[in-house]
Each structure stands twice: as structure tokens, then as C-alpha cells.
C-alpha positions in Angstrom: 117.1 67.5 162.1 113.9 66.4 163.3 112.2 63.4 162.0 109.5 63.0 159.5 107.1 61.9 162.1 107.9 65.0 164.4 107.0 67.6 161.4 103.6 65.5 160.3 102.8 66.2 164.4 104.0 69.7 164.2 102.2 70.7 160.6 98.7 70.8 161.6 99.7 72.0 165.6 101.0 74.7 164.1 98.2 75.1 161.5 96.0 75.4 164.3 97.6 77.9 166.4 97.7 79.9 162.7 94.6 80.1 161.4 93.4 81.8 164.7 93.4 85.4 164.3 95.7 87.4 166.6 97.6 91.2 166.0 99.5 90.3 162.7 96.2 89.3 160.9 94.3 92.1 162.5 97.2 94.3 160.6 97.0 92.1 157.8 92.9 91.9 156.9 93.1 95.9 158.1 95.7 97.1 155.5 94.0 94.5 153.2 90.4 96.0 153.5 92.1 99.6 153.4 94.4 99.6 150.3 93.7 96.4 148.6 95.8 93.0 148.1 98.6 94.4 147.0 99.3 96.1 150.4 98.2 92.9 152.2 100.7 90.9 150.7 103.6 93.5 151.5 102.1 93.4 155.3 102.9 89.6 155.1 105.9 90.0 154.0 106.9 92.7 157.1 105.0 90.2 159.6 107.2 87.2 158.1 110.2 89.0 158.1 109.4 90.0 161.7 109.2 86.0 162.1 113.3 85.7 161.5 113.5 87.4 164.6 112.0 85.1 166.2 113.2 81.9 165.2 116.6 83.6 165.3 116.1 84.4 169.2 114.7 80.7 170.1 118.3 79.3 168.2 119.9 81.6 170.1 118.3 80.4 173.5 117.6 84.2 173.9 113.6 82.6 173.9 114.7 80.8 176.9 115.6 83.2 178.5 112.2 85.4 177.8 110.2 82.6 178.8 112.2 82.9 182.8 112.8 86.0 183.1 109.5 88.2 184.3 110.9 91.5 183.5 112.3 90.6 179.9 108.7 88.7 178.9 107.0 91.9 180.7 109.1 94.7 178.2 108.4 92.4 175.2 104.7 92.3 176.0 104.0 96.1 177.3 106.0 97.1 174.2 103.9 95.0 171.7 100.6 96.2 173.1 102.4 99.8 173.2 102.8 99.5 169.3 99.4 98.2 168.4 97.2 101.0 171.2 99.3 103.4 168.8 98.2 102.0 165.9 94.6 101.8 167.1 94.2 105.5 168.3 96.2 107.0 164.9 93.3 104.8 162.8 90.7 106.0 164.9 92.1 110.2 164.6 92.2 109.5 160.9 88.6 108.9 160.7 86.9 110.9 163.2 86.3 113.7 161.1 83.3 113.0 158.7 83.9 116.1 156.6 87.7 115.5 156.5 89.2 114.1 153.3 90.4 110.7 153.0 93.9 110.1 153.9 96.7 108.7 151.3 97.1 105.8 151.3 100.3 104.1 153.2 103.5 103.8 151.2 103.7 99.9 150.8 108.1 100.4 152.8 106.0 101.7 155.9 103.4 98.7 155.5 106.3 96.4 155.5 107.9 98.4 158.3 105.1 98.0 160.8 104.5 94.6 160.0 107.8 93.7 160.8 107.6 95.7 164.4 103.6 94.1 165.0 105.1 90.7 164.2 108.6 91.5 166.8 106.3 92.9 169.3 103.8 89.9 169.1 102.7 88.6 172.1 101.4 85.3 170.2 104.1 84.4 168.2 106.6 84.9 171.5 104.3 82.4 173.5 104.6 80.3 170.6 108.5 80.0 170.6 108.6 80.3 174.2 106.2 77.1 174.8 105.2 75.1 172.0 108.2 74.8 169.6 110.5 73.5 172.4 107.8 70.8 172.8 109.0 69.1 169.3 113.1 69.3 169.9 114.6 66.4 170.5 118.4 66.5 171.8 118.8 63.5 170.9 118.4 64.2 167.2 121.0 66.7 167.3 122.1 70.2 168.2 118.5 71.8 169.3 119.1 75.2 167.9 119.2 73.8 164.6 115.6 72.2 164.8 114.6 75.1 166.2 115.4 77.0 162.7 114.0 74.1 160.6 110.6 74.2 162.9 110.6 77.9 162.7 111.4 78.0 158.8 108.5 75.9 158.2 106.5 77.7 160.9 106.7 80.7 158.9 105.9 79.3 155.6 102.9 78.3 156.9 101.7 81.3 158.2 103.0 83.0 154.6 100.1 80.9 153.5 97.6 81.1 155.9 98.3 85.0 156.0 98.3 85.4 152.3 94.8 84.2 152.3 93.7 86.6 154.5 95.1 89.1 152.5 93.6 87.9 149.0 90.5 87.1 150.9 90.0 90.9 152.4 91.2 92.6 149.7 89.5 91.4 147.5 86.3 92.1 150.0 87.6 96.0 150.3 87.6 96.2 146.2 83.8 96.2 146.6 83.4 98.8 149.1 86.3 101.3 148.9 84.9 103.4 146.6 82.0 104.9 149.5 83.0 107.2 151.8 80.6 105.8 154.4 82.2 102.3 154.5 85.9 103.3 154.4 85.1 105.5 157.8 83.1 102.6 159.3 86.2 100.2 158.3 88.6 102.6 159.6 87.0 102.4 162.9 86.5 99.0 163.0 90.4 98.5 162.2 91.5 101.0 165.2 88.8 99.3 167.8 90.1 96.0 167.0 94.1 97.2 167.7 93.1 98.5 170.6 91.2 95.7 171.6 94.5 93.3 170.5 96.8 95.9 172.6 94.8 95.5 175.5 94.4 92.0 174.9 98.6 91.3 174.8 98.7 93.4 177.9 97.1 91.1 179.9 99.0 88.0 178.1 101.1 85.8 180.2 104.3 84.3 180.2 103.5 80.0 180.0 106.7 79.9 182.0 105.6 81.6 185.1 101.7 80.9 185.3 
């Protein structure tokens, strides 16, 4: 287990590395603008849930073996800026037509379901696993892969936190606008420019272990 001084060291580092936006609150503030808190929330909940996977892979050592390997960090990154290019140019087809009619909105199992893969495909939470939780595991304190699950369990309450207020804080912003037209095309381009700008963004991240 680590010790007490460890997690008031690794609270605010991660904290820090959180409240900077990256691709899950892009998806997050975007669903959150679009359909209200509700929906924002059930993103959080598939970005979170996408989270496991990760803490799941760095007990594993599979994280390890991402952070040597240039063709296994390379797959995980192309694939993650894959995912969120696709969700950039289907926001921006939705809303190119002025005269068209709004679409439905997203069943909340598919909001969950591609916040799980934005969150799997994440080029930010990788890099986080791959290079700054090993930083706070200390063999000495006993089998690593177990402090890799506690520092990744608390890692992703903290971002179900941090998240969540993004979600309350944009939904509640898209309550006062949703009802013009105008304003739900202009935020439905703004939400597919800045996926596309996140995809291109992770396509051009790099692996810490082989800067």
C-alpha cells in the first residue's frame, strides 16, 4: 500500500494533470452543452469506466510494455485520434445543413459507450499510467501492482469529480441556449472542430518512454 505521505504528494499532482482539459472533457462539456447534465454525467460515467481499463493494464504491467514498445504506443495513439477525427466530422455533417432539422438526441447507453472508447483510446490518460503513476510506487512497500490499483482508484475518483463539474458547469450553461436554433448549430460546430483538433492533437502525442 502506499504511504500517507505518498497519496498527499500524489492528490494535488494528479489534480493538476486533471483539471487540464484533454479528449474526455472535450466529450464531456460537448455532450453536456448538447443534451444537458443528465447526459454529461452518463459521459463521466463511460470515461471512468474507460479508466478501469487502464488501471487494470498498468497492474498488469501491460502499461509497461506500451510505454517500450513503439508499435503498441503507436496503434493505441493512431486509434484514439481515429475515434475522436470520427467523432469530429459526424458533429460537423450533423450541422452543416441550416435548413435541416435538428437531430435526436443521443441515447444516454451510446453516451456511455463512447465515453468509455474516448477514455480507452486516450492519449492523456495512457501517458499518465505510462509515466507519472510509476513515479509514486515503491517496491519496497509491497507488491507494485497493487499500488498501482490504489493510485489509479483514487486517480479516477478524482477525475469523477473534477469531470462532474464540467458536466454540471456546461450543462447547466447549454439550458440557456438550447432552445435557439442558431446557437445549437454554432455549438455543434464548435464540438466537431475541437475533436478534430484533440484527434490531430493525440496524433502527434509521444510516447515519454522513447522521446
Amino acid at each position: 500500500m502506499p504511504e500517507l505521505s505518498t497519496l498527499l504528494l500524489f492528490v494535488p499532482a494528479s489534480l493538476a494533470l486533471l483539471v487540464i482539459p484533454g479528449p474526455a472533457v472535450a466529450f464531456i462539456v460537448a455532450r453536456s452543452l448538447q443534451q444537458g447534465r443528465a447526459a454529461g454525467l452518463v459521459s463521466v460515467l463511460g470515461i471512468h469506466t474507460g479508466s478501469v481499463v487502464h488501471v487494470a493494464a498498468a497492474a498488469a504491467g501491460l502499461s509497461a510494455l506500451i510505454a517500450t514498445s513503439a508499435v503498441a504506443f503507436t496503434a493505441v495513439k493512431f486509434a484514439g485520434a481515429g475515434y475522436l477525427l470520427f467523432l469530429g466530422i459526424r458533429q460537423l455533417r450533423a450541422r452543416e445543413d441550416p435548413a435541416a432539422p435538428d437531430p435526436e438526441p443521443e441515447p444516454h447507453w451510446r453516451l456511455f459507450r463512447s465515453g468509455v472508447v474516448v477514455n480507452v483510446l486516450n492519449p492523456k490518460t495512457a501517458i499518465f499510467f505510462l509515466a507519472f503513476l510509476p513515479q509514486f510506487a515503491d517496491p519496497a512497500r509491497g507488491p507494485v501492482w497493487i499500488q498501482a490499483v490504489v493510485l489509479g482508484s483514487v486517480f479516477m475518483l478524482l477525475g469523477m469529480l473534477t469531470d462532474s463539474s464540467y458536466a454540471l458547469a456546461a450543462g447547466t450553461l447549454g439550458a440557456r441556449f438550447r432552445g435557439s436554433a442558431r446557437v445549437r448549430r454554432l455549438t455543434g460546430r464548435i464540438s466537431g472542430g475541437v475533436y478534430m483538433a484533440l484527434g490531430a492533437v493525440a496524433a502527434l502525442a509521444k510516447s515519454p518512454a522513447l522521446r
